[in-house]
C-alpha positions in Angstrom: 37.3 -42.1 10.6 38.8 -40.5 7.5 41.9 -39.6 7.1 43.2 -35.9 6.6 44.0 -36.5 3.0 40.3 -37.6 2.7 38.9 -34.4 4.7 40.5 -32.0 2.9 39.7 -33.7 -1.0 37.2 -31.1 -2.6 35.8 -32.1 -5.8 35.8 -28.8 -8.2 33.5 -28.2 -11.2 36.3 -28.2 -13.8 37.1 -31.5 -11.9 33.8 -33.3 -13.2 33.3 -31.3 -16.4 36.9 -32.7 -17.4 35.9 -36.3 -16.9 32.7 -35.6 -18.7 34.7 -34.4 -21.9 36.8 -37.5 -21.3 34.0 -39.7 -21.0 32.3 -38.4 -24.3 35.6 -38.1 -26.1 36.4 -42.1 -25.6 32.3 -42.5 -27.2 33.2 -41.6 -30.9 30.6 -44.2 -32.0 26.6 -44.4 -31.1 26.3 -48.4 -30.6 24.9 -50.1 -27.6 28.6 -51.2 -25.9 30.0 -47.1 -26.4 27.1 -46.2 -25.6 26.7 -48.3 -22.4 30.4 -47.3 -21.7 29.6 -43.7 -21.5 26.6 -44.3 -19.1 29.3 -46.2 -16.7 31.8 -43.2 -16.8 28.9 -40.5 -16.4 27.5 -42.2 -13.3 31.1 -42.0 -11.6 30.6 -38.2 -12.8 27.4 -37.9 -11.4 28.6 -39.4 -7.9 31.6 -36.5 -7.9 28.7 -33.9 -9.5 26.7 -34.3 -6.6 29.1 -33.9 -4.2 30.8 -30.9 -5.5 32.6 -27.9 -3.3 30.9 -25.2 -2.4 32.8 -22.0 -1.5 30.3 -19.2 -1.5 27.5 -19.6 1.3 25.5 -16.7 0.2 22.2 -16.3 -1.4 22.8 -13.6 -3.3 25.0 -13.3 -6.5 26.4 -16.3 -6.0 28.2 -17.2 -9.0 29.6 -20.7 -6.8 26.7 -22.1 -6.5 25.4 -21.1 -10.1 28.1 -23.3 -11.2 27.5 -26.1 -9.2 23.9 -26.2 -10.0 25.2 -25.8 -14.1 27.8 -28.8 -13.7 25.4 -31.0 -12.1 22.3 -30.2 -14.2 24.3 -30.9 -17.4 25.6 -34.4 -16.1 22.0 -35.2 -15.7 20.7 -34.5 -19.1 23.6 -35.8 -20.7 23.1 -39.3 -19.0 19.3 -39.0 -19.7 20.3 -38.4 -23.1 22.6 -41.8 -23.6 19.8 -43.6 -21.9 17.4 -42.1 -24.3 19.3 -43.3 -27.5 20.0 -46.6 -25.6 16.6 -47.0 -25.8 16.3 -46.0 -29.5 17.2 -49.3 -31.4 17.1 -47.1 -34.7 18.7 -45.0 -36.9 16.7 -41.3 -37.6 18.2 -38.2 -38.5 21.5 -36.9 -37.0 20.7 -39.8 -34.4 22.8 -42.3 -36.5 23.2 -45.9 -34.5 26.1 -48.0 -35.7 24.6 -51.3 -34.4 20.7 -49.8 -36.4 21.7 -48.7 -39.4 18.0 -48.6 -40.5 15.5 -46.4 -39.7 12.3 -48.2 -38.5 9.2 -46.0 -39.6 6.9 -47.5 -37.3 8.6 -46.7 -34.5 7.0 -43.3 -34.6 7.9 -42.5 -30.7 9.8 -40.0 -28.4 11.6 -41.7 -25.5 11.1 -40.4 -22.4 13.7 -40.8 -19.4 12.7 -40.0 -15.8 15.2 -39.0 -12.8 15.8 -42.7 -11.7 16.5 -44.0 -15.7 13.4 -46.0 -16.2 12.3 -45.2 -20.1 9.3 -45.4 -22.2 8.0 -43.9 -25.1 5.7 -41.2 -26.2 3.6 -41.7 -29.4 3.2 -39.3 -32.1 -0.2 -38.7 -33.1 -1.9 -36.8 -35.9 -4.7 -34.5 -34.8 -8.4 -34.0 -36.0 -6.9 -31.6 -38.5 -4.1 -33.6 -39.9 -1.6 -31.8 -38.4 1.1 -33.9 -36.2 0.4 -33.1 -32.6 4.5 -34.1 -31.9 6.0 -33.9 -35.2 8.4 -36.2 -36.2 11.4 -35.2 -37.3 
């Protein structure tokens, strides 16, 4: 049985979007242990994200739910996006790893991340022409 302190707890969108900017504020580095750091605090976000507040109960211009939708949607892509460049154990453009300094030119791939944070990789290829069908960057 919960309590009435626990009933009446409702998690807020600034809420979550406040410990996200926490989370990636104590991250100033991109190596493996920040990194993995970060993933622990944005799964404790994505727990409160998905149980967020809703107010509004209409359909119809209904700028609660918009919000919800926005706060939960960008916890997801940000986690997809640490677990992406955990992944990437190199160094290539703006993506600058502390702990891979180097950039590893046969690692030619695009990680891929799917809703339950399995990864893999996508190849670049060059077409018949010559032209790169995924150009690197």
């Amino acid at each position: 049985m919960m309590s009435d302190s626990e009933e009446t707890h409702v998690v807020r969108c600034g809420t979550v979007m406040a410990s996200v900017q926490s989370a990636l504020a104590s991250a100033p580095t991109l190596s493996a242990s920040s990194m993995a750091s970060l993933l622990t605090k944005l799964e404790t976000a994505s727990h409160s994200a998905e149980s967020l507040h809703l107010d509004q109960r209409s359909l119809i211009a209904n700028t609660n739910l918009l919000e919800v939708l926005r706060t939960q949607a960008a916890v997801r892509l940000l986690t997809a996006s640490v677990q992406s460049g955990l992944a990437r154990e190199e160094s290539r453009g703006s993506f600058a790893r502390e702990d891979f300094p180097e950039t590893n030119e046969d690692f030619l791939h695009h990680v891929t991340v799917d809703r339950e944070g399995v990864t893999g990789t996508l190849a670049i290829k060059k077409g018949a022409g010559g032209h790169w069908v995924l150009a690197p960057q």
